[in-house]
PDB file as gemmi writes it, atoms N, CA and C in Angstrom:
CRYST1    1.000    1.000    1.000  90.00  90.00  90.00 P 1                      
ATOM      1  N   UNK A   1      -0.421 -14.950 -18.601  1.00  0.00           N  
ATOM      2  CA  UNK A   1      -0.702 -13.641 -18.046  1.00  0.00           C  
ATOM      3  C   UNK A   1      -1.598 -12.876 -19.015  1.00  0.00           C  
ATOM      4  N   UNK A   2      -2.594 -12.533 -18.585  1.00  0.00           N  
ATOM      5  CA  UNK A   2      -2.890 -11.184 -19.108  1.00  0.00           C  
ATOM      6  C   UNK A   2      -2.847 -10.035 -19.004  1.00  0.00           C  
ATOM      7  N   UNK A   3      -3.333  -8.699 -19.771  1.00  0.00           N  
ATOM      8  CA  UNK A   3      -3.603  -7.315 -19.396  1.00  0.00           C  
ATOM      9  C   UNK A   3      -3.960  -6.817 -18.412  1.00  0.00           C  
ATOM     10  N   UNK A   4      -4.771  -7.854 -17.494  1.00  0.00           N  
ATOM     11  CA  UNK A   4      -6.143  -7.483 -16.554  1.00  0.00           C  
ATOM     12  C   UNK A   4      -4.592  -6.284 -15.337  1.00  0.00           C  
ATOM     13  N   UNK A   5      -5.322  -5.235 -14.929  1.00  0.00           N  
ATOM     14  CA  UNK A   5      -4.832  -4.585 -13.760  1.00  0.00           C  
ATOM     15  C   UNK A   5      -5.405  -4.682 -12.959  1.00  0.00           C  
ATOM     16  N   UNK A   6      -5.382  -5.000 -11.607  1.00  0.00           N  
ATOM     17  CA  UNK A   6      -5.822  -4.686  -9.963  1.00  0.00           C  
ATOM     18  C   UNK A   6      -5.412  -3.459 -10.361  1.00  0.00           C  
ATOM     19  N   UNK A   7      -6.698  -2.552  -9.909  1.00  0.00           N  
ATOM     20  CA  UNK A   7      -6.326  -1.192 -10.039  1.00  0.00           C  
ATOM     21  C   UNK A   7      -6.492  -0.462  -8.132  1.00  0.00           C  
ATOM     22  N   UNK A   8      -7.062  -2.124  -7.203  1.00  0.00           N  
ATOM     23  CA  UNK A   8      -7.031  -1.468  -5.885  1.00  0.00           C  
ATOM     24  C   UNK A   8      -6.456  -2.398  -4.674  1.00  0.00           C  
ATOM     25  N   UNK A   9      -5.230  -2.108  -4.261  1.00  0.00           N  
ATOM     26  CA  UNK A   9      -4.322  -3.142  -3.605  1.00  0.00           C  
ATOM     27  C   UNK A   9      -4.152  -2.410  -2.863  1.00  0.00           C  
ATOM     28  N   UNK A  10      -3.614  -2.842  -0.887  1.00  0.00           N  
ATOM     29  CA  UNK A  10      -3.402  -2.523  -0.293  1.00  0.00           C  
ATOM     30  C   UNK A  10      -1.952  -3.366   0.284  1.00  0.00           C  
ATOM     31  N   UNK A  11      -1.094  -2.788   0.250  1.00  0.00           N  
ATOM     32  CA  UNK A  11       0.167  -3.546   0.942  1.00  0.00           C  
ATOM     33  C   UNK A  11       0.936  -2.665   1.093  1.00  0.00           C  
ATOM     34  N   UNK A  12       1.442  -2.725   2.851  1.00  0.00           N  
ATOM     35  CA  UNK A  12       2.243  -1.849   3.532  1.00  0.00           C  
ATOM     36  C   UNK A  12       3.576  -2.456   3.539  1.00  0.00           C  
ATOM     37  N   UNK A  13       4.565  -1.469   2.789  1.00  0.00           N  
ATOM     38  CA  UNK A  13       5.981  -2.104   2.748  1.00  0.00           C  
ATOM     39  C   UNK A  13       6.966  -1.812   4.040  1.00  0.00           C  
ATOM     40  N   UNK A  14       7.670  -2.315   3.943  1.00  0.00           N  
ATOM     41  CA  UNK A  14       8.986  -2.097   5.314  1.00  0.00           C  
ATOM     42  C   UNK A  14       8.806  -0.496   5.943  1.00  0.00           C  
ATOM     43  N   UNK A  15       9.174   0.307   4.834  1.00  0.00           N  
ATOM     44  CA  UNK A  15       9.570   1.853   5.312  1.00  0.00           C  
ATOM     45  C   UNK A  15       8.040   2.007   5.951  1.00  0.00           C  
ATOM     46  N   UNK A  16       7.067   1.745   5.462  1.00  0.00           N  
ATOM     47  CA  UNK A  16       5.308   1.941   6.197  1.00  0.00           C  
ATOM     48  C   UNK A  16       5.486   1.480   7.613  1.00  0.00           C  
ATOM     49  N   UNK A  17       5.635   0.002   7.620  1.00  0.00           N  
ATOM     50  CA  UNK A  17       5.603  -0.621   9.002  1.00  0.00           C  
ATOM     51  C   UNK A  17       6.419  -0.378  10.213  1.00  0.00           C  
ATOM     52  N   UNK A  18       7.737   0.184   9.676  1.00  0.00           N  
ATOM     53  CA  UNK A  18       8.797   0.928  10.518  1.00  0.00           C  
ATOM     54  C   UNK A  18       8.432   2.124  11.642  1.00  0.00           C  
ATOM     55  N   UNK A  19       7.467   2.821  10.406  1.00  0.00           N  
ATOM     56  CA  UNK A  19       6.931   4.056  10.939  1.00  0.00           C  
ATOM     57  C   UNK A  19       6.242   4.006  11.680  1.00  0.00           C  
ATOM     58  N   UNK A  20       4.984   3.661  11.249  1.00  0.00           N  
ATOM     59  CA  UNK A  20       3.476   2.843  12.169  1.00  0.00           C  
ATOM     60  C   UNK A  20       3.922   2.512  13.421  1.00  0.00           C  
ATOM     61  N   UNK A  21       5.727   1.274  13.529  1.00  0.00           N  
ATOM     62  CA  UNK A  21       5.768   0.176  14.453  1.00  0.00           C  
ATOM     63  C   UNK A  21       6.081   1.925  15.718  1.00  0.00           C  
ATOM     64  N   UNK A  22       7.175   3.046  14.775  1.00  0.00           N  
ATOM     65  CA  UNK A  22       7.654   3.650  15.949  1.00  0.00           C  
ATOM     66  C   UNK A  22       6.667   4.941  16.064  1.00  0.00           C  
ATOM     67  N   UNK A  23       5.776   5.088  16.039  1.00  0.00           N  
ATOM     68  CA  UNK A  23       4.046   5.879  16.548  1.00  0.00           C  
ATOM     69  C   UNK A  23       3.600   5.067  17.941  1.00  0.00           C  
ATOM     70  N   UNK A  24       3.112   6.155  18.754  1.00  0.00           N  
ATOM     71  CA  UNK A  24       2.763   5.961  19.822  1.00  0.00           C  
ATOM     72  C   UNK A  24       1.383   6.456  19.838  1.00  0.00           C  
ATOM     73  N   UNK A  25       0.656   7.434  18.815  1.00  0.00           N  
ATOM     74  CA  UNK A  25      -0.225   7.443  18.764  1.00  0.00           C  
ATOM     75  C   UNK A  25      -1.099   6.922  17.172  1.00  0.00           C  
ATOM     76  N   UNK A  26      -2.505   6.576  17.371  1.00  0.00           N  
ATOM     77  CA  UNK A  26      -3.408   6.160  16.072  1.00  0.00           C  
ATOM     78  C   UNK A  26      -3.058   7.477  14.939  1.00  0.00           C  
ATOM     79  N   UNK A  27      -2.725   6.964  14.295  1.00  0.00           N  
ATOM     80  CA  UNK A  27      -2.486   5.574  13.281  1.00  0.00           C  
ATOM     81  C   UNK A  27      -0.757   4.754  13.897  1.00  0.00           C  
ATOM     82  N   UNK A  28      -0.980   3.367  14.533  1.00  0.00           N  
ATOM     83  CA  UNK A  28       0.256   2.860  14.920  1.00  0.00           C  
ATOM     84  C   UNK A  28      -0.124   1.472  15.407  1.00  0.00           C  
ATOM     85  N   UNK A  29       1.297   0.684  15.027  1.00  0.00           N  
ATOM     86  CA  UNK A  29       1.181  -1.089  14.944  1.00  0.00           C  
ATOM     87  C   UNK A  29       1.835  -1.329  16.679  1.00  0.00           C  
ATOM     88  N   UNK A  30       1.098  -2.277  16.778  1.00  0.00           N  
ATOM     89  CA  UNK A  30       2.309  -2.893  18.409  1.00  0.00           C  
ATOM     90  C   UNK A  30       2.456  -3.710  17.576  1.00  0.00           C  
ATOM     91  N   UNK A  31       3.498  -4.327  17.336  1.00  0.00           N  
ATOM     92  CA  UNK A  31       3.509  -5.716  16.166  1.00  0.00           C  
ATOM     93  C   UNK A  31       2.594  -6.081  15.480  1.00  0.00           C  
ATOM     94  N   UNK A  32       1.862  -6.852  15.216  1.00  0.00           N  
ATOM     95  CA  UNK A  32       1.001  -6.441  13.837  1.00  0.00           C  
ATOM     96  C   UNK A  32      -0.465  -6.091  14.788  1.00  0.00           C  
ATOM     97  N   UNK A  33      -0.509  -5.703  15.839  1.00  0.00           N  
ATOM     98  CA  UNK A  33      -1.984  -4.965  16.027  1.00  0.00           C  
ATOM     99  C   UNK A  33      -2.055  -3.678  15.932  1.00  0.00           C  
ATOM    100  N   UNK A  34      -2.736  -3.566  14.952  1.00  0.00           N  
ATOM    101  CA  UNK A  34      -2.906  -2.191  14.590  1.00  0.00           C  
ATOM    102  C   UNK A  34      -4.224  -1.094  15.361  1.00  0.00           C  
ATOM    103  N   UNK A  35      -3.876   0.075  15.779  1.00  0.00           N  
ATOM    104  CA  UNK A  35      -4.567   0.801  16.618  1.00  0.00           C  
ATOM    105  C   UNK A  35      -4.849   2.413  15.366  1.00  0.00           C  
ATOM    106  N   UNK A  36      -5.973   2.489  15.985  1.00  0.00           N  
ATOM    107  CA  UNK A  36      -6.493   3.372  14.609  1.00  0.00           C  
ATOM    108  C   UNK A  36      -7.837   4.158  15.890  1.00  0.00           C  
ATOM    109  N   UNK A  37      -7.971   5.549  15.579  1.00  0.00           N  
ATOM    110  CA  UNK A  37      -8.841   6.683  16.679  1.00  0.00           C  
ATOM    111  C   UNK A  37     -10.255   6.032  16.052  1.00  0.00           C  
ATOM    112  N   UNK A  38     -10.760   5.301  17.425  1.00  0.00           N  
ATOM    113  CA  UNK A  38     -12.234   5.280  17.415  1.00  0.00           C  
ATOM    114  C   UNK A  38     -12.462   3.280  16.653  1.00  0.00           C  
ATOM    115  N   UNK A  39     -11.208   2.744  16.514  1.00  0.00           N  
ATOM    116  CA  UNK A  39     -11.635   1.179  16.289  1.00  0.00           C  
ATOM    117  C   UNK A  39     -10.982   0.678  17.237  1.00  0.00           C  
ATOM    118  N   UNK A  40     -11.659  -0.540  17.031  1.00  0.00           N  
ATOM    119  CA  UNK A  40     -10.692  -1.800  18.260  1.00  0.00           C  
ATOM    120  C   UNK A  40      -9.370  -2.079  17.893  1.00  0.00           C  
ATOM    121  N   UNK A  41      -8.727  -2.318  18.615  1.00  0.00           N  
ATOM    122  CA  UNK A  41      -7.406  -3.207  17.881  1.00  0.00           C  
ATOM    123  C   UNK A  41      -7.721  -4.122  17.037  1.00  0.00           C  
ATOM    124  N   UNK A  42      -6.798  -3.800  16.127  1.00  0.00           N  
ATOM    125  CA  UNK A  42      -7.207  -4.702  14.623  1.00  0.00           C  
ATOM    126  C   UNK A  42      -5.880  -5.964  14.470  1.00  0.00           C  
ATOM    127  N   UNK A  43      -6.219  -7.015  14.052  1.00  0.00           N  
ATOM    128  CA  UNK A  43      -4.278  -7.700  14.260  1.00  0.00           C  
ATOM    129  C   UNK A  43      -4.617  -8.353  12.352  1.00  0.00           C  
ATOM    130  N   UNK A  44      -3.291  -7.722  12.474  1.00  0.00           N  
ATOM    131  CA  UNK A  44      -3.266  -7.556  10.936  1.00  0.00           C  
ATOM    132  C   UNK A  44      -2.697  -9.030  10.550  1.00  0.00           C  
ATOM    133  N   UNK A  45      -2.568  -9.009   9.494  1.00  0.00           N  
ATOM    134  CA  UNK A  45      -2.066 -10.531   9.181  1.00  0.00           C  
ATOM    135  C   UNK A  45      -1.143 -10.523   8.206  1.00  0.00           C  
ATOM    136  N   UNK A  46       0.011 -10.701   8.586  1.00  0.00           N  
ATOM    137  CA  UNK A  46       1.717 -10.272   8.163  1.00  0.00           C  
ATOM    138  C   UNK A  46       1.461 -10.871   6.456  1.00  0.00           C  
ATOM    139  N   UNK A  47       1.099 -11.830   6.391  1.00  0.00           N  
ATOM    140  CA  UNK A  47       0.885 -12.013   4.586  1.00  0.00           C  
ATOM    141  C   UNK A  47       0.682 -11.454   4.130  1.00  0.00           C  
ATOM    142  N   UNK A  48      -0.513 -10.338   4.516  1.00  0.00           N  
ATOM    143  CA  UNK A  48      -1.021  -8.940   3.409  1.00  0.00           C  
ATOM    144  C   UNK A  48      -0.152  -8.868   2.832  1.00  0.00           C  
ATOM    145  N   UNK A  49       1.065  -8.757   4.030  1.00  0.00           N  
ATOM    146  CA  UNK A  49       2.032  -7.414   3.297  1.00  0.00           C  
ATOM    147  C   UNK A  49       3.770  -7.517   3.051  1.00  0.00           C  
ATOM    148  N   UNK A  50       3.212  -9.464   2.507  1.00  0.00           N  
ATOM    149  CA  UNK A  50       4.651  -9.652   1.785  1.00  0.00           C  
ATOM    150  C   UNK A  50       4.460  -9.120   0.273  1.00  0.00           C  
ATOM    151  N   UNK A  51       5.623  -8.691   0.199  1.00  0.00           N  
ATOM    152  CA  UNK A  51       5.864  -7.978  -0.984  1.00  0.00           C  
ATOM    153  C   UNK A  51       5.679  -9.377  -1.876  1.00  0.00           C  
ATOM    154  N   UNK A  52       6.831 -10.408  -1.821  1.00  0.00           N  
ATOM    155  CA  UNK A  52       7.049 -11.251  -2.490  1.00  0.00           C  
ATOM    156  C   UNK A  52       6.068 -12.302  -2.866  1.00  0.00           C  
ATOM    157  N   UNK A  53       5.002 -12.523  -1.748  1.00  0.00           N  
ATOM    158  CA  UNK A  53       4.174 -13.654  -1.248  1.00  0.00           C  
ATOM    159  C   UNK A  53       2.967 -12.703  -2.385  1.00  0.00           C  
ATOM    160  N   UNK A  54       2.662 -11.522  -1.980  1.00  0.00           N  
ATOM    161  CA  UNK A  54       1.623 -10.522  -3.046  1.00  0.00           C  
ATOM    162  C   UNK A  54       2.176 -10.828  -4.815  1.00  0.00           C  
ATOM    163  N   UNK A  55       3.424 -10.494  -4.657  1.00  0.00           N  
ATOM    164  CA  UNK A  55       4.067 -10.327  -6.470  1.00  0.00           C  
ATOM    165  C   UNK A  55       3.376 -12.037  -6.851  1.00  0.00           C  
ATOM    166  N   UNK A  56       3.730 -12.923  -6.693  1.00  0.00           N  
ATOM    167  CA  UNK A  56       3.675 -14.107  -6.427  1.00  0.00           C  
ATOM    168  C   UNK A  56       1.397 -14.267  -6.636  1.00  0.00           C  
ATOM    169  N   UNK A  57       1.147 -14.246  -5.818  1.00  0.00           N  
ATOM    170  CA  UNK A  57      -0.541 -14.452  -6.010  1.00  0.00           C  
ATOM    171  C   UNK A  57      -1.139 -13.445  -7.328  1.00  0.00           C  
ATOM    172  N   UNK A  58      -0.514 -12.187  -7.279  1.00  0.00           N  
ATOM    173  CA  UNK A  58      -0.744 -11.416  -8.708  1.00  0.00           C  
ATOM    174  C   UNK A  58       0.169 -12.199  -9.943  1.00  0.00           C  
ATOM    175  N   UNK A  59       0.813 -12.350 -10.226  1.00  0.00           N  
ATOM    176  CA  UNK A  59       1.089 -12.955 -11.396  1.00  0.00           C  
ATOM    177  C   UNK A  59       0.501 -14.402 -11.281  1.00  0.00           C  
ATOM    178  N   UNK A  60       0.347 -15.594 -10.217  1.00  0.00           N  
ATOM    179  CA  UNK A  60      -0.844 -16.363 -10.196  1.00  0.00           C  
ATOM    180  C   UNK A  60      -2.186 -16.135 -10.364  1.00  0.00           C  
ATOM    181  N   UNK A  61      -2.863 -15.205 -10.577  1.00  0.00           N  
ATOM    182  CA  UNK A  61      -3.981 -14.429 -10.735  1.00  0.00           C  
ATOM    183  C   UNK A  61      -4.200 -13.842 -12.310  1.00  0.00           C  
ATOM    184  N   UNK A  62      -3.068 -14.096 -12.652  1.00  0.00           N  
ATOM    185  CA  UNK A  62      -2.584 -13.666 -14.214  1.00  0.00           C  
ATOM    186  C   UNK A  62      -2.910 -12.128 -14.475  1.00  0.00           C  
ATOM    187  N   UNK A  63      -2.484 -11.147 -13.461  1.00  0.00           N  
ATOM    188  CA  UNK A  63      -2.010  -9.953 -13.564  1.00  0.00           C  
ATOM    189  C   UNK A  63      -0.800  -9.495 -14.316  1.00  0.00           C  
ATOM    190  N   UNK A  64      -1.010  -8.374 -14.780  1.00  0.00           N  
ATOM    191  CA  UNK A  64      -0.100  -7.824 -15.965  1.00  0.00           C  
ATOM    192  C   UNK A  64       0.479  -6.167 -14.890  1.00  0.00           C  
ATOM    193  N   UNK A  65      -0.346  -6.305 -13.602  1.00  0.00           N  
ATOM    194  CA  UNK A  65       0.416  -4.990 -12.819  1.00  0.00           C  
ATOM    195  C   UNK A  65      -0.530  -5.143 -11.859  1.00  0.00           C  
ATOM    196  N   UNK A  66      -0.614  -4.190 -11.007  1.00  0.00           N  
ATOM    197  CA  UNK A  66      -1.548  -4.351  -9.231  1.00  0.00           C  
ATOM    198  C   UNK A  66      -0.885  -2.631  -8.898  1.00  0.00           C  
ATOM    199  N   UNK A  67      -2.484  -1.925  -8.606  1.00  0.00           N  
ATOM    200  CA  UNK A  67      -1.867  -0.313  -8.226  1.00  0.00           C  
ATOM    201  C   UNK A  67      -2.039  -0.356  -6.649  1.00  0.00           C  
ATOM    202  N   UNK A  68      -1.100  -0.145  -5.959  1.00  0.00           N  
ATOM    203  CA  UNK A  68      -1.574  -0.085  -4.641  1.00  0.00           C  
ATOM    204  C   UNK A  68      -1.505   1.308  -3.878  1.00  0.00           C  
ATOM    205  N   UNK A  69      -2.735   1.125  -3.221  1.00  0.00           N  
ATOM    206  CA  UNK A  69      -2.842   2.407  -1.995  1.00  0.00           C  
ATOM    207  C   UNK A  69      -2.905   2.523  -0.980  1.00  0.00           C  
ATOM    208  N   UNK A  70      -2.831   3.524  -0.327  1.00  0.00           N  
ATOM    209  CA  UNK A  70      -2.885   3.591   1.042  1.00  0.00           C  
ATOM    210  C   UNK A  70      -4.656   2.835   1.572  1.00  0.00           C  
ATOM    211  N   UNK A  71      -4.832   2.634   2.504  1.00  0.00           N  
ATOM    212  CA  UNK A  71      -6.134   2.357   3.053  1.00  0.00           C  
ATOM    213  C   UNK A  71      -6.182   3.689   4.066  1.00  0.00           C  
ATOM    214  N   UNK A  72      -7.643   4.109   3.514  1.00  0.00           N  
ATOM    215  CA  UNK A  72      -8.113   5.307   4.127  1.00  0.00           C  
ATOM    216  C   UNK A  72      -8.532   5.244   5.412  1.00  0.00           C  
ATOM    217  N   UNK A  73      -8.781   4.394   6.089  1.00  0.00           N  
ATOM    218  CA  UNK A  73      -8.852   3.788   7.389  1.00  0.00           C  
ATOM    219  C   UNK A  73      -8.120   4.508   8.468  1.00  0.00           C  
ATOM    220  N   UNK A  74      -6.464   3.813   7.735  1.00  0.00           N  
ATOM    221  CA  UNK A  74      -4.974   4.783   8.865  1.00  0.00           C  
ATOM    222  C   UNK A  74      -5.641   5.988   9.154  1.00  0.00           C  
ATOM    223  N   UNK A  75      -5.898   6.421   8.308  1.00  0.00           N  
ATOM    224  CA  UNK A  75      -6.034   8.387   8.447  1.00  0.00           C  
ATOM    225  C   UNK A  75      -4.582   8.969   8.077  1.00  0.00           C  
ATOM    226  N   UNK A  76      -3.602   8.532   7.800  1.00  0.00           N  
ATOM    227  CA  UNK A  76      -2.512   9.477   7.576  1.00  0.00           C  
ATOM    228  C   UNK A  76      -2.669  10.368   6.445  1.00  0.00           C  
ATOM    229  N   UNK A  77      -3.597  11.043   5.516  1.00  0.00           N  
ATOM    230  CA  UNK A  77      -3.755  11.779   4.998  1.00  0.00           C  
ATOM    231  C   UNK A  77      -4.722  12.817   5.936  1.00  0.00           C  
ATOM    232  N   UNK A  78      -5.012  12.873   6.936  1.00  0.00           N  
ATOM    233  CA  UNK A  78      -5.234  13.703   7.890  1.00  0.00           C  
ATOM    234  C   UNK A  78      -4.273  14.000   8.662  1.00  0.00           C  
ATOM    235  N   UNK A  79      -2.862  13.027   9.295  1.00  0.00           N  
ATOM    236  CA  UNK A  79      -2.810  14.328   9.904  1.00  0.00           C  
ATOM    237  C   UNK A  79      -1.610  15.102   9.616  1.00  0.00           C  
ATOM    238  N   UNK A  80      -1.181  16.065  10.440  1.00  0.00           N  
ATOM    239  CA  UNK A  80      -0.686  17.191   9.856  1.00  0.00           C  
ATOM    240  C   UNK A  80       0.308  17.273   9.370  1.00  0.00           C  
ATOM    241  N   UNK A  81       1.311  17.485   8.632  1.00  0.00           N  
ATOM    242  CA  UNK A  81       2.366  17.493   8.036  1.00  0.00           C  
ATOM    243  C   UNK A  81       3.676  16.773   8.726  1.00  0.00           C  
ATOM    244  N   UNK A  82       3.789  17.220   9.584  1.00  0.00           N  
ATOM    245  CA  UNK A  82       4.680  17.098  10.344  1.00  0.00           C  
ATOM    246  C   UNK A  82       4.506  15.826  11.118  1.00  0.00           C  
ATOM    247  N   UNK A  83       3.602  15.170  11.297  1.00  0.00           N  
ATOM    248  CA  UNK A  83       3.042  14.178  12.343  1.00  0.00           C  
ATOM    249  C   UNK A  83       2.712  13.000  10.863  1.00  0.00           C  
ATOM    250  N   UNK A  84       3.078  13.326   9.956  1.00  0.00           N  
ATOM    251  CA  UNK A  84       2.573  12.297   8.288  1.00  0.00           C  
ATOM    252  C   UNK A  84       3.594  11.236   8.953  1.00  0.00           C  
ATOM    253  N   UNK A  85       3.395   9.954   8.181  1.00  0.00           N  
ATOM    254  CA  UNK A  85       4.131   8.936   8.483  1.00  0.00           C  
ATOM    255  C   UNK A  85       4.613   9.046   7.573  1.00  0.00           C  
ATOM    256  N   UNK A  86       6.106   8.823   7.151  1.00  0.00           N  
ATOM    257  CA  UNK A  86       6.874   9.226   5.805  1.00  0.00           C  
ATOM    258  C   UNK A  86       7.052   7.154   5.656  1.00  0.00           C  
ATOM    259  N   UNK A  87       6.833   7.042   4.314  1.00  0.00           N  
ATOM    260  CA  UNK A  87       7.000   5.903   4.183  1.00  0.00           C  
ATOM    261  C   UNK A  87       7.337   5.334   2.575  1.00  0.00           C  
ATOM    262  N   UNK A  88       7.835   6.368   1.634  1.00  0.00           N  
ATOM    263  CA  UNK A  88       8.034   6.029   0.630  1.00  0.00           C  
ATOM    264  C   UNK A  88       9.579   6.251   0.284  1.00  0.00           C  
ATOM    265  N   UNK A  89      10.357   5.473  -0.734  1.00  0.00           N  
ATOM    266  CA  UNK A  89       9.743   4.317  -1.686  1.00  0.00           C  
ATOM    267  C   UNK A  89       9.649   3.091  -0.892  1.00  0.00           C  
ATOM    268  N   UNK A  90       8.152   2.713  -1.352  1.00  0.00           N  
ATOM    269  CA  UNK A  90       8.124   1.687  -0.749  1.00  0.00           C  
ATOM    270  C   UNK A  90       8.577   0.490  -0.976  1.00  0.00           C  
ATOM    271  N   UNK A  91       8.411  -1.037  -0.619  1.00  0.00           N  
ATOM    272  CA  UNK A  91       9.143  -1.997  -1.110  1.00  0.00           C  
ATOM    273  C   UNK A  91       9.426  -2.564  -2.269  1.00  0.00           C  
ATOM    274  N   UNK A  92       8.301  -2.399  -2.852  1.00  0.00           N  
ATOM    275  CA  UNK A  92       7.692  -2.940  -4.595  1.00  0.00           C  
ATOM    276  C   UNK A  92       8.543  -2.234  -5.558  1.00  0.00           C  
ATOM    277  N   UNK A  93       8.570  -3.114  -6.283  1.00  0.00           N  
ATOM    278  CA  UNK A  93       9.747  -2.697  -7.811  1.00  0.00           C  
ATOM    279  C   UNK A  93       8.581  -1.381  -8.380  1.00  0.00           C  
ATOM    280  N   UNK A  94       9.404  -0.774  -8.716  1.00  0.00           N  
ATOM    281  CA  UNK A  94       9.217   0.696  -9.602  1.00  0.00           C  
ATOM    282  C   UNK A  94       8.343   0.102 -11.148  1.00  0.00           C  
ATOM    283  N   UNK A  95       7.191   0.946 -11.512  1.00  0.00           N  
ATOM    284  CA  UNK A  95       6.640   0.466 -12.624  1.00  0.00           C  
ATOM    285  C   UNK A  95       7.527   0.912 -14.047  1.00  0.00           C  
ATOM    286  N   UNK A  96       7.373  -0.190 -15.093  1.00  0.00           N  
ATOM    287  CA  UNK A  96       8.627   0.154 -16.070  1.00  0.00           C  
ATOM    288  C   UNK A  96       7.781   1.336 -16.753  1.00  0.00           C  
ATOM    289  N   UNK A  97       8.499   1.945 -17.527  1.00  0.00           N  
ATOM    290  CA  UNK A  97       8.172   3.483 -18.121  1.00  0.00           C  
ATOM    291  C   UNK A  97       7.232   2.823 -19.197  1.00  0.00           C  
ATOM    292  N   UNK A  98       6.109   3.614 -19.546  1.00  0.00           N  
ATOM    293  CA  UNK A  98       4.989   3.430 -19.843  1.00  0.00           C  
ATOM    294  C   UNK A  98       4.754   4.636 -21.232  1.00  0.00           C  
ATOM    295  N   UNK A  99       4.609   3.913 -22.404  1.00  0.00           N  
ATOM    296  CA  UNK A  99       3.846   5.305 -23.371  1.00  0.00           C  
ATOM    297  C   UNK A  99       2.603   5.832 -22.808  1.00  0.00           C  
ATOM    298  N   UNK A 100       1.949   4.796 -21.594  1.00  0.00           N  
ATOM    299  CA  UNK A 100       0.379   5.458 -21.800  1.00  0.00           C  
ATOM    300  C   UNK A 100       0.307   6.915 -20.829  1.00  0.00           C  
ATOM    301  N   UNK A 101      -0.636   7.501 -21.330  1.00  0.00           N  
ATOM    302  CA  UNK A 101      -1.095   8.854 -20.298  1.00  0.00           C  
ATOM    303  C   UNK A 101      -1.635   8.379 -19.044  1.00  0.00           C  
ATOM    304  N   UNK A 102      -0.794   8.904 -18.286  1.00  0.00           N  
ATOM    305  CA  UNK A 102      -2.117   9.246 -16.934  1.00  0.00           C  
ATOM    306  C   UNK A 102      -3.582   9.893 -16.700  1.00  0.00           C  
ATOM    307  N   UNK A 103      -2.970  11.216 -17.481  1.00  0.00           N  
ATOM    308  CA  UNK A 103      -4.342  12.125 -17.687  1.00  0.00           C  
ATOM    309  C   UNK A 103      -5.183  11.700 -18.678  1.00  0.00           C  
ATOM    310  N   UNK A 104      -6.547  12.360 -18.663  1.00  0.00           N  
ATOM    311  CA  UNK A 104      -7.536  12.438 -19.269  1.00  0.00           C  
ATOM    312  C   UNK A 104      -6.941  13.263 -20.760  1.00  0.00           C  
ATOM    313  N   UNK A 105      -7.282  12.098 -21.260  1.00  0.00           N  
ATOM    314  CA  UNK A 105      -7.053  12.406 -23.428  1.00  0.00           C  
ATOM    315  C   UNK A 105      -7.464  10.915 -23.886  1.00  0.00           C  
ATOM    316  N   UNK A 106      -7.102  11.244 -25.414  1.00  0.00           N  
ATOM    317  CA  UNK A 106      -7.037   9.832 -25.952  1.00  0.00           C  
ATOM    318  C   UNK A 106      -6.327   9.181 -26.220  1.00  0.00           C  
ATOM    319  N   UNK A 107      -6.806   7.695 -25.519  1.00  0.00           N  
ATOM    320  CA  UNK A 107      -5.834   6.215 -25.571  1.00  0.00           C  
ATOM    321  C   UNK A 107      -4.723   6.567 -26.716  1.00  0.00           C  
ATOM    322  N   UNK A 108      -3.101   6.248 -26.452  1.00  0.00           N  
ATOM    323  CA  UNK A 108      -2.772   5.941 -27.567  1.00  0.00           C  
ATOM    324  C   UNK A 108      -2.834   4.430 -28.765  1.00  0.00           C  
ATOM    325  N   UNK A 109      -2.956   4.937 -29.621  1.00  0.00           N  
ATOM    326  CA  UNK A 109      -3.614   3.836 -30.598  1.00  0.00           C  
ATOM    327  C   UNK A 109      -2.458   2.322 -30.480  1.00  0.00           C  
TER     328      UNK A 109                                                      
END                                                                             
């Protein structure tokens, strides 16, 4: 293994797909076809988004961590509060506590 980070991963865990599956409107899955305002039906492909099958190809990849995000695509950062798809914590183990900063300063040595 090394240091190297995926700093851009996309994988939708259980509590995500739950939500999506029970939406009737875009952003929402009929089983894995996903419907999104203004694309075709998209049919997703259930591997993306094994947790285990992902942990598994990243540490084969000789990853030391993988940050994942939403895909801006859904749109659920548009819409409105109330209509958000609530979907966290998601499936993936919690990152272990870290000396480093998030913010902007300097590296610790």
């Amino acid at each position: 293994m090394t240091n190297a980070t995926d700093i851009h991963q996309h994988l939708w865990g259980a509590p995500l797909l739950a939500a999506l599956r029970a939406r009737r409107t875009p952003p929402f899955l009929d089983g894995w076809t996903l419907h999104l305002d203004g694309e075709p039906p998209y049919e997703v492909d259930p591997a993306d988004h094994d947790p285990a099958a992902r942990a598994a190809q990243a540490e084969g990849d000789g990853l030391a961590a993988a940050l994942v995000s939403l895909s801006s695509p859904l749109g659920i950062e548009w819409l409105p509060p109330r209509r958000r798809v609530r979907f966290w914590p998601p499936t993936t183990k919690a990152p272990p506590p870290s000396p480093r900063r998030s913010a902007p300063g300097p590296r610790p040595a």
